[in-house]
Structure formats: structure tokens, C-alpha cells
C-alpha positions, 0 to 999 in steps of 0.5 A, spaced: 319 162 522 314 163 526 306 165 524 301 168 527 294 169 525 289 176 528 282 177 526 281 181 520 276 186 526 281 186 531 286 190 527 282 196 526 284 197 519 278 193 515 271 196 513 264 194 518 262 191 511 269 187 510 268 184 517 261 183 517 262 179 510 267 175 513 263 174 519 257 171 513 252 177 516 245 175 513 244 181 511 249 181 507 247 174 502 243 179 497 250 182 495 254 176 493 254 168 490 258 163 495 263 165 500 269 162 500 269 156 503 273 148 499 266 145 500 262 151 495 266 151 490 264 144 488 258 148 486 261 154 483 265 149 479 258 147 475 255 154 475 261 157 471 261 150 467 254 150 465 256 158 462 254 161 457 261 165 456 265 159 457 265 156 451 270 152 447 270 158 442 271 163 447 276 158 450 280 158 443 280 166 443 283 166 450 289 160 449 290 163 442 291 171 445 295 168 451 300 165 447 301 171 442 303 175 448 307 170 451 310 169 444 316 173 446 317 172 454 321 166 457 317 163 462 316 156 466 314 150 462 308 150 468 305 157 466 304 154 458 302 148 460 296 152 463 295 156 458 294 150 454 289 148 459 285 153 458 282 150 452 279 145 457 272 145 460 276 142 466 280 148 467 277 154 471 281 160 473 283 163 480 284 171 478 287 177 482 288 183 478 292 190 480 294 196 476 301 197 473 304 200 479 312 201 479 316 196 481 309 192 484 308 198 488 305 197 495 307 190 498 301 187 498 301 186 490 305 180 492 300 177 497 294 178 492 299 173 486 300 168 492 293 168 495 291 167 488 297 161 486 296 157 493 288 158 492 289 154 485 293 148 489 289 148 494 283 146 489 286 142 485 288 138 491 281 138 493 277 137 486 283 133 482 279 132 476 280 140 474 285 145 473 285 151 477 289 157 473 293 163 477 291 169 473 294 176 474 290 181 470 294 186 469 289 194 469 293 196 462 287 200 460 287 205 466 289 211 466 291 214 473 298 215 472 299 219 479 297 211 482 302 207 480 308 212 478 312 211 485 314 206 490 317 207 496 323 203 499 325 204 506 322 211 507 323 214 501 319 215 495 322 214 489 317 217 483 317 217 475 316 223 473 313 226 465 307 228 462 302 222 460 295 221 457 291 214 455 292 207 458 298 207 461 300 200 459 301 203 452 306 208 456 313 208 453 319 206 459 322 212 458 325 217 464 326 210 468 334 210 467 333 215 472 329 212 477 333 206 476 340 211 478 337 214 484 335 206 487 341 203 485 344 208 490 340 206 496 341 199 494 347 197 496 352 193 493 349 186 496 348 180 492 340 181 493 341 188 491 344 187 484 339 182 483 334 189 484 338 193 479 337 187 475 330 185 475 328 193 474 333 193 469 330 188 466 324 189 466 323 197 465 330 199 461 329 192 456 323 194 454 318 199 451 312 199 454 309 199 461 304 192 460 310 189 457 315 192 462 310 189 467 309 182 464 316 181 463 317 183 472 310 179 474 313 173 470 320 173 473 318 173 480 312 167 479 313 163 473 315 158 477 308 158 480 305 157 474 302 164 474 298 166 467 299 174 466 293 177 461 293 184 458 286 184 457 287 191 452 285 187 445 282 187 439 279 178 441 278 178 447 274 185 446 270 182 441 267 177 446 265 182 449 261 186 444 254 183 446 254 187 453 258 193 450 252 195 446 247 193 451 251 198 456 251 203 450 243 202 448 240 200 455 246 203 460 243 196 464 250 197 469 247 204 471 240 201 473 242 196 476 247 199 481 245 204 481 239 199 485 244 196 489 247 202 492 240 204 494 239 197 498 245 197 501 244 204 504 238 201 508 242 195 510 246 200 514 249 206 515 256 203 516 256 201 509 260 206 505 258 205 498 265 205 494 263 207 487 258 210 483 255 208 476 255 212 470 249 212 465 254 209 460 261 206 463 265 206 457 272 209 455 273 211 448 280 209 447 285 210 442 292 213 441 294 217 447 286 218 449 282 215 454 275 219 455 269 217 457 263 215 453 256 221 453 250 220 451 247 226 451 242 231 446 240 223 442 248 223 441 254 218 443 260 223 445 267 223 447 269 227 452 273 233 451 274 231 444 271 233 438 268 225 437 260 224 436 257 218 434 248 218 432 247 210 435 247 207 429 255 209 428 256 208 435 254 200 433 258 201 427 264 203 430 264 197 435 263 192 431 269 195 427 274 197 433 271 193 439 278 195 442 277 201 442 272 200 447 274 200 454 270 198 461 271 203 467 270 200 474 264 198 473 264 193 467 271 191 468 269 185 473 264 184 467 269 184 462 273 179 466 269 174 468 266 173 461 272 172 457 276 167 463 272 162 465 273 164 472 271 162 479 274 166 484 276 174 484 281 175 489 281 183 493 282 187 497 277 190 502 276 196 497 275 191 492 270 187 495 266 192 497 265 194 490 264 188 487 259 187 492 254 192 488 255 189 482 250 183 484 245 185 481 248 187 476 251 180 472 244 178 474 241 182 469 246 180 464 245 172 465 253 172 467 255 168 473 258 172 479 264 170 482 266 168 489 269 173 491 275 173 497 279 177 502 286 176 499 292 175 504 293 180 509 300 181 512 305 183 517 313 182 516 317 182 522 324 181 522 328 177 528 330 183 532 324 187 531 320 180 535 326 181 540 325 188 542 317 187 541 318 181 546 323 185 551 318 191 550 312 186 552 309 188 546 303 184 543 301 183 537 294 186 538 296 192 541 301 194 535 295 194 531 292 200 535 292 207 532 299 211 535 295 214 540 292 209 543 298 205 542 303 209 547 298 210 552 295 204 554 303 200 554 305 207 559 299 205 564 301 198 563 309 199 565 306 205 570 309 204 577 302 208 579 294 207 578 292 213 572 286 209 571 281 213 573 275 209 571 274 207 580 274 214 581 269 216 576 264 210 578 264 213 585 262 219 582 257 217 578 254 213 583 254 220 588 250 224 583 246 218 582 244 219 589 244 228 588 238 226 582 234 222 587 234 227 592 232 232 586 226 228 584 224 228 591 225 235 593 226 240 588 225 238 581 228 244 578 234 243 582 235 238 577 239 241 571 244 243 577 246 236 579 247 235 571 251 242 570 255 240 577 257 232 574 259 234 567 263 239 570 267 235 575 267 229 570 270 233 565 275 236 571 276 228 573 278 226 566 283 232 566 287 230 572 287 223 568 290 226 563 296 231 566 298 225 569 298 220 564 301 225 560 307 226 566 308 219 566 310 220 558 315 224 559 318 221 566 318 214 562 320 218 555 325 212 554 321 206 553 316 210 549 321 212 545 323 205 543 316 202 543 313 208 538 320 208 534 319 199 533 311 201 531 313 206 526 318 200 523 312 196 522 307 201 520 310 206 516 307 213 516 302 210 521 299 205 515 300 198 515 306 196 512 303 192 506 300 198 504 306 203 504 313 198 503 315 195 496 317 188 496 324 190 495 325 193 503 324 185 504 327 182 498 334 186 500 334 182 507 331 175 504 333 175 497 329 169 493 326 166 500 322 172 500 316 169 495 316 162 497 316 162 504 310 166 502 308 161 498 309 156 504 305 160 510 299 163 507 293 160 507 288 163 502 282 160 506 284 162 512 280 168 513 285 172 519 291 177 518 297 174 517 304 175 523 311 174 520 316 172 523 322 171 519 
């Protein structure tokens, strides 16, 4: 296997704040606790210990809840022995979190799990006196059924199709017998497609519902890695977290304070795209089939598009009696997470990061330690015969990061048996208008905006001429642009990068139960660049 590494900016695909995050800009310190680094977990270790919300009775409710909904999975010794660790104030969780997408969804589900798995070993290795636990937060209280309800496998998509409402970890499997039939068609007979058949079979036909479903799928593909999966959707853990609800509830402290933040960052620069939004109150009323959010209006608590009113002292009531049925948005959800774990790390992509890049200020106002946030692995997969063709096609691994267009362009000018570089030329011209702007100046300064009008037009004509010939040389080398647009729409499907679009499966068929440990063994979690598979 052959690894190869591209900086995050290179490839054209990350956000200026992700690589200004990356690149530790000044500006950017206010917005975030440590970066990531082995030496500054040491102290993110003592802040999380010393933590208010890691007492050995949150722990207790932790361990007991874990247990309770493991009760009925089997699973790797490994991944109990960790959840029994929880109970330790030496053991400290590393969390990715992703939502209930079908069949894992994107590729990338994959890469956040084994960053999270081999962040774990690495600081383990490092600080051998504490444990470190993979933790996969499952997003069962979400509600956006069309995010998660297809995945796509070798260009087609395949897509569950009913009528939902609520938190979608509470949907039923029904309907996916179908989506099972369709996929086995396109599966094959192989022993690695049976193995498909029988892990979505397993895992969406066997059960009831799609947290369950999710569990059972996430645990077969890591147990061995000692994986934790957490459905956060419960009445304990919800009770740990009352205290900040009803702060949410009485004082709306998360829309002060983001909303603060995104002021700030706005003035940082005009680069930085602001990722969400806060509500006055971001809570979801949440019970069968219902997930509304939360109003405050006309000095009344109401659920949207219900019949549903509370005055504050009922809302308070209603809490404390059925905290289950209060569900954090994007906003409070990071908060959620890190007062219940005793977490040191939240691991994301660059969408991800840069919302919990407003939320800074926002844990601060609550006395809850902020996490180190870090930029999951990032990858691109090719197979041996699509590295050949590259290699025979002369094509870099950087120039396949460019935009299609770009793309075609720069490898025709490259194998082009003529110069279409134009840039000479226009230089030349440029220098002769330079001398045309003098003369004006020093006979007729009117004559000036003629200059002007002339350079602009021979220019344009000039970029024109390069135009037409590059595209003559497209259509008299129509082969090798053919074979070098058709390998780059291999590895970047819908012009997208392949991690975003593909399913697991794609790659589980070809490589069967290598696929995930040779992931495990390649990606550096630490290392900061995008990672180049060769398998």
C-alpha cells in the first residue's frame, strides 16, 4: 500500500477558516481551547478531570446506561471492558458523532470512527496512566429523514422511501426489505457481497428500529477496536442535563452568547462563513412522533405546530418530571455531549468544526470545559489500476484535486505539441500600452481613456485566440482527455470528492475485511493532511 499525504489547502476543497484553523492563525485562538497536538492533551487531561461534570456520579449514570443498552448486542470484550472503565476518573473519552444515515451513508462515516479509535491508542501510548475511549455518538434525536434515507453505491443511489416525523432513531426498519432486494442485485455473488447482504440484513431486517439498527451495524464493523456507541436520547443522561436546559429555558444563555461570537467572527474576516445560527431557545419538544421546537412568545412556552403551552413555572414542572422529552438542536447538542462524557477531544469535519468554533463562548458562560476539536482523517482511495492509468497518464496527485475544468485544461497545455500559453504575449502587450499611457500623459491626457478602451479590447481578443486553440487541441487530443476526465470522475464522483459521495460498501466489495484495518494502520489522526490511498 502506498500512502500519500496533500495539505488540507491544496486540495481546494476546505473552507479559509478550516485552513487558517489548521495553519494555528492568531486570529483565530479566541474561537477554540487547544489545538490538537500530543503535548497539549496533557493539560486538557487535568482541565476535564478537575470538571464539574465528570463526577464519579455522572460517570455512574453513564456506565449504567451503557450497559443497559449493550445489554442485548454482542460485542468485543474490549468494548465492555471500556465501558467499564467509564467509571474511572482516569478514563476520558475521544468522540466522533454522525447522524443515522443508511447503510453508514458517505465514506467518510468511516474515517471519523477510526480517527476517533487510533486518537485513543495514540494517547494512550503517550499518557499510559489513563484510559482513552472511542466514542461514536449516534444523532438519534434528528429529525431530517431526507439526510440520511439513501447511500450511493457505484453511481446509483439507492433510497428508503416513506413518510416519517420525530427523531429518526425511533423509526421503524420497515420498507428496507426493499432497499435490501434492490442492492442485492447490484451486489453480486462474491463472498464479500454476501457478507454486504448479511450485514445490512442483520442489521436494518433483524431489528426494530433505526438507533438499534445503527448500533448493531457501527459495532459489527469496530467491536474489535473497542469502540463505545451512546444513544444520547434518555431519560438519565437527560437528567444530568437539566441544569442547562432550564438555564436555556429562563435565560436563552446560548442565543447571547452565540450569537456574540458570530459578531466577532464576522469582523475577523469576510472569508468566514458563519455555519449556524442560534434561536432565542434552542430546544426541541420531543415525544411520539413529534420533534417541534420550543417558543417563548406573548410570556408563554409553546411547541410549534402543536396545541402544546407551557407558563415557566409548567415548563420547569414538565422538565423535571420528563427531561427526556427535551432535545437539544445544533446549538446545545456539543454541550450536551460534553456534560455527560468525560470527554477531551470532539472529532469533525470542516462543517463541523466551524460550528463548534462559535460555541466558545458559549461553554464558557456555562462553566463546561470546551473540548480540543480536531479536523477528522480525510481520504482518497484508489485501486492499483487506477494508480497505473494515473501514472501512465502523467497525472499528479494535486492536479487531480483540480475543479474539471482546470483540470482538462492544464494536462491539454501540458501534453500539447504547441505553446497556448499566452501569458508572453499578453506581457508584451501590456508593456507596449505601458509605453502608449506615458506618451498620453505627456502630450494629451484625454487621449488617455482610448489607450484604456484599446488595451481592454486587444486583451480580451488576445485571451480569445488562447481560448479557440486550446479548445482545438481538446478536440484533436479527444482521446487522452477522454481518458483523463473519465479516471478523475472515478475518484471524484459527481465532481465531489469520493469520501462524500460513496459508500463503504464500493470498497468493501473489492477489499472485503482488509478494508477497515488497513485504515486503521494508515491513518495518522494527528497528522493534519489529506490522506492518498493506494491499495
Amino acid at each position: 500500500m502506498q500512502h500519500d499525504y496533500l495539505p488540507f489547502k491544496s486540495t481546494g476543497y476546505f473552507s479559509s477558516l478550516i485552513c487558517d484553523y489548521l495553519d494555528e492563525k492568531p486570529q483565530l485562538h479566541q474561537f477554540y481551547n487547544r489545538f490538537p497536538t500530543l503535548k497539549d492533551f496533557k493539560a486538557q487531561i487535568e482541565e476535564k478531570r478537575n470538571s464539574k461534570s465528570v463526577s464519579l456520579s455522572h460517570r455512574s449514570v453513564l456506565v449504567s446506561v451503557l450497559e443497559q443498552q449493550y445489554k442485548n448486542v454482542e460485542t468485543s470484550d474490549l468494548t465492555l471492558q471500556h465501558i467499564k472503565s467509564l467509571s474511572s476518573e482516569n478514563t476520558f473519552t475521544i468522540t466522533t458523532g454522525h447522524q443515522l444515515n443508511l447503510f453508514t451513508g458517505p465514506l467518510y462515516f468511516l474515517y471519523k470512527i477510526v480517527s476517533a479509535i487510533n486518537l485513543s491508542k495514540e494517547l494512550k501510548e503517550n499518557y499510559p496512566n489513563n484510559n482513552f475511549v472511542p466514542v461514536y455518538w449516534m444523532a438519534t434525536e434528528d429529525h431530517d429523514f431526507d439526510e440520511i434515507n439513501y447511500f450511493n453505491f457505484k453511481g446509483k443511489k439507492f433510497q428508503w422511501n416513506r413518510n416519517t416525523s420525530g427523531a429518526v432513531g425511533e423509526l421503524s426498519t420497515k420498507g428496507l426489505d426493499d432497499v435490501l432486494e434492490l442492492f442485492s442485485q447490484d451486489l453480486g455473488t462474491s463472498k464479500n457481497s454476501e457478507d454486504l447482504k448479511t450485514l445490512f440484513e442483520n442489521s436494518y431486517i433483524n431489528h426494530d428500529n433505526l438507533a438499534d439498527a445503527t448500533r448493531y451495524l457501527a459495532n459489527s464493523l469496530f467491536k474489535n477496536y473497542g469502540l463505545v456507541i451512546i444513544d444520547a436520547n434518555d431519560t438519565n443522561l437527560k437528567r444530568l442535563f437539566v441544569p442547562y436546559i432550564e438555564k436555556e429555558l429562563v435565560d436563552q444563555t446560548s442565543f447571547n452568547a452565540v450569537s456574540s461570537t458570530n459578531n466577532v467572527l464576522a469582523t475577523v474576516s469576510d472569508d468566514y462563513k458563519i455555519q449556524v445560527n442560534p434561536r432565542e431557545i434552542n430546544l426541541f419538544y420531543l415525544t411520539k412522533n413529534v420533534r417541534e421546537r420550543i417558543v417563548f412568545e406573548d410570556d408563554v412556552f409553546k411547541v410549534l405546530h402543536t396545541d402544546i403551552t407551557w407558563r415557566k413555572g409548567e415548563i420547569l414542572k414538565e422538565l423535571l418530571e420528563h427531561p427526556e422529552r427535551f432535545s437539544p438542536n445544533v446549538i446545545m447538542r456539543p454541550l450536551y455531549q460534553e456534560v455527560i462524557l468525560p470527554n477531551l477531544c470532539y472529532i469533525g469535519g470542516g462543517g463541523e468544526l466551524a460550528y463548534w468554533m462559535q460555541l466558545k463562548s458559549y461553554f464558557d458562560s456555562v462553566d463546561v470545559t470546551f473540548p480540543t476539536i480536531l479536523l477528522r482523517n480525510s481520504v482518497l482511495i484508489k485501486t492499483g489500476k487506477q494508480a497505473e492509468k494515473l501514472q501512465k497518464l502523467n497525472i499528479s496527485n494535486e492536479e487531480l484535486f483540480l475543479k474539471r475544468n482546470r483540470f482538462i485544461n492544464r494536462k491539454v497545455r501540458q501534453i500539447s505539441n504547441i505553446d497556448i500559453d499566452f501569458s508572453k504575449q499578453q506581457a508584451a502587450l501590456l508593456k507596449q500600452f505601458k509605453d502608449l499611457y506615458t506618451l498620453a500623459e505627456q502630450t494629451d491626457k484625454s487621449f488617455i481613456g482610448a489607450v484604456k478602451a484599446q488595451e481592454v479590447k486587444q486583451l480580451k481578443g488576445l485571451k480569445a485566440l488562447e481560448k479557440r486553440l486550446l479548445k482545438a487541441q481538446k478536440r484533436k487530443l479527444s482521446d487522452e482527455v477522454s481518458r483523463m476526465t473519465e479516471i478523475q470522475k472515478e475518484l471524484f464522483p459527481n465532481g465531489s470528492l469520493q469520501e462524500r459521495n460513496a459508500n463503504f460498501s464500493e470498497f468493501y466489495l473489492e477489499y472485503g475485511d482488509c478494508l477497515i484495518p488497513h485504515l486503521i494502520k494508515n491513518l495518522e489522526p494527528l497528522q493534519g493532511e489529506f490522506s492518498v490511498l493506494t491499495f
